[in-house]
C-alpha positions in Angstrom: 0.0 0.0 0.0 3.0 2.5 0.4 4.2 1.7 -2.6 1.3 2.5 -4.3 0.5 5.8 -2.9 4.3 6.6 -3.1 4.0 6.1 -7.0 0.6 7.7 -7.3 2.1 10.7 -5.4 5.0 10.6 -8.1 2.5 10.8 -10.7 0.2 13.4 -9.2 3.2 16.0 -8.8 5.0 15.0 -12.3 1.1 16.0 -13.7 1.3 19.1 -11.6 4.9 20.2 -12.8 4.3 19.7 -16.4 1.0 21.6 -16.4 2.8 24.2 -15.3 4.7 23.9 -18.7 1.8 25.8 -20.4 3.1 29.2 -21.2 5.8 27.4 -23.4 3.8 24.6 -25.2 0.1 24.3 -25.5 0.3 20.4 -25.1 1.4 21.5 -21.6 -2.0 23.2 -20.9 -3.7 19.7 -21.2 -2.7 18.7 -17.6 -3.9 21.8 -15.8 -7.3 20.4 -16.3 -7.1 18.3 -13.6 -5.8 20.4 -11.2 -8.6 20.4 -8.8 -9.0 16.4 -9.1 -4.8 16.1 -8.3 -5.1 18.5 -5.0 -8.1 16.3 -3.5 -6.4 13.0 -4.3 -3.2 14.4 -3.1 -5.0 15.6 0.3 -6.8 12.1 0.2 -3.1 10.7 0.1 -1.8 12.4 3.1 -5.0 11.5 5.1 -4.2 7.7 4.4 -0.3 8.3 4.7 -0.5 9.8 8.4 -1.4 6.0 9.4 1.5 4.3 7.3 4.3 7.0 6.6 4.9 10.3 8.0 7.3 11.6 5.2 4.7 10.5 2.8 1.9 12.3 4.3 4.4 15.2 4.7 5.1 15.1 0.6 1.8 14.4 -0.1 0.8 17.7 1.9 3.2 19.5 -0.4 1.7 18.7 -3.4 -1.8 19.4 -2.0 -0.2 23.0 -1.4 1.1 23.4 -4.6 -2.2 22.8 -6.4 -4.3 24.9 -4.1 -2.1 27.6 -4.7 -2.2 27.0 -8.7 -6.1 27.2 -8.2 -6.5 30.0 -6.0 -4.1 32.4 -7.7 -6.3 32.5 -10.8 -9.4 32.7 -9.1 -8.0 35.2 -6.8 -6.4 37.4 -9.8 -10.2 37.7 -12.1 -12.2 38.4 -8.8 -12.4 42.3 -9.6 -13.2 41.6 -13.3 -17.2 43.0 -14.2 -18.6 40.0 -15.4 -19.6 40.2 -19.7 -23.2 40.3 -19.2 -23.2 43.8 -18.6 -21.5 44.8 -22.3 -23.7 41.9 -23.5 -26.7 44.1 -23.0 -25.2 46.9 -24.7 -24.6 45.3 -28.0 -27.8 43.1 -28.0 -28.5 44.5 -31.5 -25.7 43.5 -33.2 -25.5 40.6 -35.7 -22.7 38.4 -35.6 -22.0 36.0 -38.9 -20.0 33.1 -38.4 -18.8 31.4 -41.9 -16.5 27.9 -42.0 -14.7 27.1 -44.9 -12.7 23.1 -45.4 -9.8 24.5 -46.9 -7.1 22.3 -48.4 -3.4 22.8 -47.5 -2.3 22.6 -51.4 -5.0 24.3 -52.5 -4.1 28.2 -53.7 -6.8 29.4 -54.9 -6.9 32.3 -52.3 -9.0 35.2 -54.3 -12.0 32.2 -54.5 -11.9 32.3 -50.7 -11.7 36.2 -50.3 -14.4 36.3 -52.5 -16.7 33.8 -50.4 -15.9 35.9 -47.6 -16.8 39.1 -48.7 -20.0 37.5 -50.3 -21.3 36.3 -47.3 
């Protein structure tokens, strides 16, 4: 059983290091979804470890840490930021066209395109 919780530990703060990867490679950005999910089975780990291992409950405490501060800092940074429904309102009248086009890589037939688009 300490094994296992050693190595899921291992896991949970390798996830919690690479996420914070992001600002260099979008791939990166991948793991900070499961942010929340890694600090409650990282506290969950150092509630079982205080009956087995000390140091492992001590680790597993750190890593708890670390992802509560990488949730609250965000949260804690957009608190004073007016919420969008407010300039929703104000532009209620507005149309907004949305227009998709499946464009091959080879193809070059750009003016077709620009044409579309200022057809639409």
């Amino acid at each position: 059983m300490k094994k296992f919780l050693r190595d899921l530990l291992v896991v949970l703060a390798i996830c919690s290091a690479i996420g914070m990867l992001a600002p260099f490679y979008w791939l990166f950005d991948l793991f900070n979804h499961w942010r929340i999910q890694a600090a409650i089975a990282s506290a969950v780990i150092a509630l079982l470890a205080l009956f087995i291992d000390r140091k492992l409950a001590v680790r597993a405490g750190c890593i708890f840490l670390l992802n509560a501060i990488l949730i609250a800092v965000p949260l804690y940074r957009t608190a004073g930021i007016a919420p969008l429904e407010s300039e929703a309102e104000n532009h209620a009248d507005q149309r907004v066209s949305v227009i998709a086009s499946n464009v091959l890589a080879k193809n070059t037939d750009y003016p077709a395109v620009l044409a579309m688009v200022a057809r639409e």
